[in-house]
N, C-alpha and C positions, 0 to 999 in steps of 0.2 A: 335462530336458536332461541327457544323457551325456557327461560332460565326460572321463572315462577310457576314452578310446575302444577302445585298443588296446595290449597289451601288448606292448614290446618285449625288453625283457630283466629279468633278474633278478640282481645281482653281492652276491658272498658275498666281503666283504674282510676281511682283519685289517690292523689298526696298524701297522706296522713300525717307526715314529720319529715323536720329537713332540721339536719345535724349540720350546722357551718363549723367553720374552724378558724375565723377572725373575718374575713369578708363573705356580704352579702349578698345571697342569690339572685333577690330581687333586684338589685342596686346593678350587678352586672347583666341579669336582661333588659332592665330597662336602658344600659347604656348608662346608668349617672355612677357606674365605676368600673375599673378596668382590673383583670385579674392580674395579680403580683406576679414577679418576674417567676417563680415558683409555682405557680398556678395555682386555683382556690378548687379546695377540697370540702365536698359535703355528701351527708348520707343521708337520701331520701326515700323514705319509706313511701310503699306504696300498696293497695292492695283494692281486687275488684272482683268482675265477675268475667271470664272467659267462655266463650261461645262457637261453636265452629261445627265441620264437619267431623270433625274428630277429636276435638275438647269441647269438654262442658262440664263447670262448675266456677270454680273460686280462684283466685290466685293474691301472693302475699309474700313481698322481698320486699329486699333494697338494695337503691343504685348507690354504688362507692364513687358517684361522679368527681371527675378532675376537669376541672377548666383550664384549659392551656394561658398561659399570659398571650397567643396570639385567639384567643377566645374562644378557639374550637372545646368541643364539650366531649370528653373521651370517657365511656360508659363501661361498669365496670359491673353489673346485676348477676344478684341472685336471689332466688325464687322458688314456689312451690308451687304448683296445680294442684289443687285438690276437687279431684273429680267425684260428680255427680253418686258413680259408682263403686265410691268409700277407693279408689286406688289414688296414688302419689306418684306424680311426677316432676323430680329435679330441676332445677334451670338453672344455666349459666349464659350469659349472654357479655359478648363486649361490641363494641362499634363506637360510631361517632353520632355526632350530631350538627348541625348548623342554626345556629337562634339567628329570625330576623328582628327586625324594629318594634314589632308590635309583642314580642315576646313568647311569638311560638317555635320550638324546636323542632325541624325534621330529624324525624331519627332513622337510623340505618343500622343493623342488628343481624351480628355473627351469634347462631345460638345453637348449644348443646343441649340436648335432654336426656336424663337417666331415669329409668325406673324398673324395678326388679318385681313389681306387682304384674301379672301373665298377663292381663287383658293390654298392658300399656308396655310390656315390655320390647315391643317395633322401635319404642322411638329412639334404643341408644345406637341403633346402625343406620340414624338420616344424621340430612345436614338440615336447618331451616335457617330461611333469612327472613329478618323480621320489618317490616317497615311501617313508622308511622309517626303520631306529632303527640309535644307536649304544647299544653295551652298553661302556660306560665301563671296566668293569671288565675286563670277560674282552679289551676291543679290537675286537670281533668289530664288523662294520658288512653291514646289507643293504639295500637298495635295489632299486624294482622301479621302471624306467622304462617312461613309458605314452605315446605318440603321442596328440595333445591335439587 
């Protein structure tokens, strides 16, 4: 069974702003702090260009991420596509992540899309799962969504 049925797009972002809320991002990828028993909360902007067989243009959110204190990274995104062809598409997205040593995240990605513009209005009756890595360091984020 072919659970990545079909690819939709591919988005190439970078970082722009990371909103903490007492501990730091950097300090818990690189391992020199551990999140509080409450977990560390921060809002990272992001914004780039999407590419695919079925998106193409821009995209621009932000993750409401939660660090667990056992370190898992629980994603919390939203977002716009703004296509090539002046229409608008919603995002919502949550999943997890896994940060290894060197401070890239696997990400794994439950996502919703809306949009009431006709050419894009297909996407509110899929499902898509999104899979892809952050690179902590440089900021850089990719993501390739699949129709599920």
């Amino acid at each position: 069974m072919e659970l990545l049925s079909e690819l939709l797009y591919e988005v190439a972002l970078r970082i722009t702003g990371v909103v903490d809320y007492g501990t730091n991002l950097q300090a818990i990828a690189a391992g020199k702090a551990t999140p509080p028993p409450e977990g560390a909360r921060f809002d990272i902007s992001l914004e780039g260009s999407v590419d695919g067989p079925k998106f193409k243009g821009s995209w621009h959110g932000v993750d409401y991420l939660n660090i667990r204190a056992d370190g898992l990274p629980e994603l919390h995104i939203h977002g716009q596509f703004d296509m090539t062809d002046g229409g608008k598409v919603s995002m919502f997205a949550d999943g997890v992540g896994t940060i290894d040593a060197k401070g890239i995240v696997q990400l794994r990605e439950n996502v919703t899309l809306k949009s009431n513009h006709p050419a894009h209005a297909w996407v509110n009756s899929i499902v898509v799962w999104g899979v892809g890595t952050v690179n902590l360091a440089t900021g850089e984020v990719r993501v390739k969504g699949y129709k599920v």
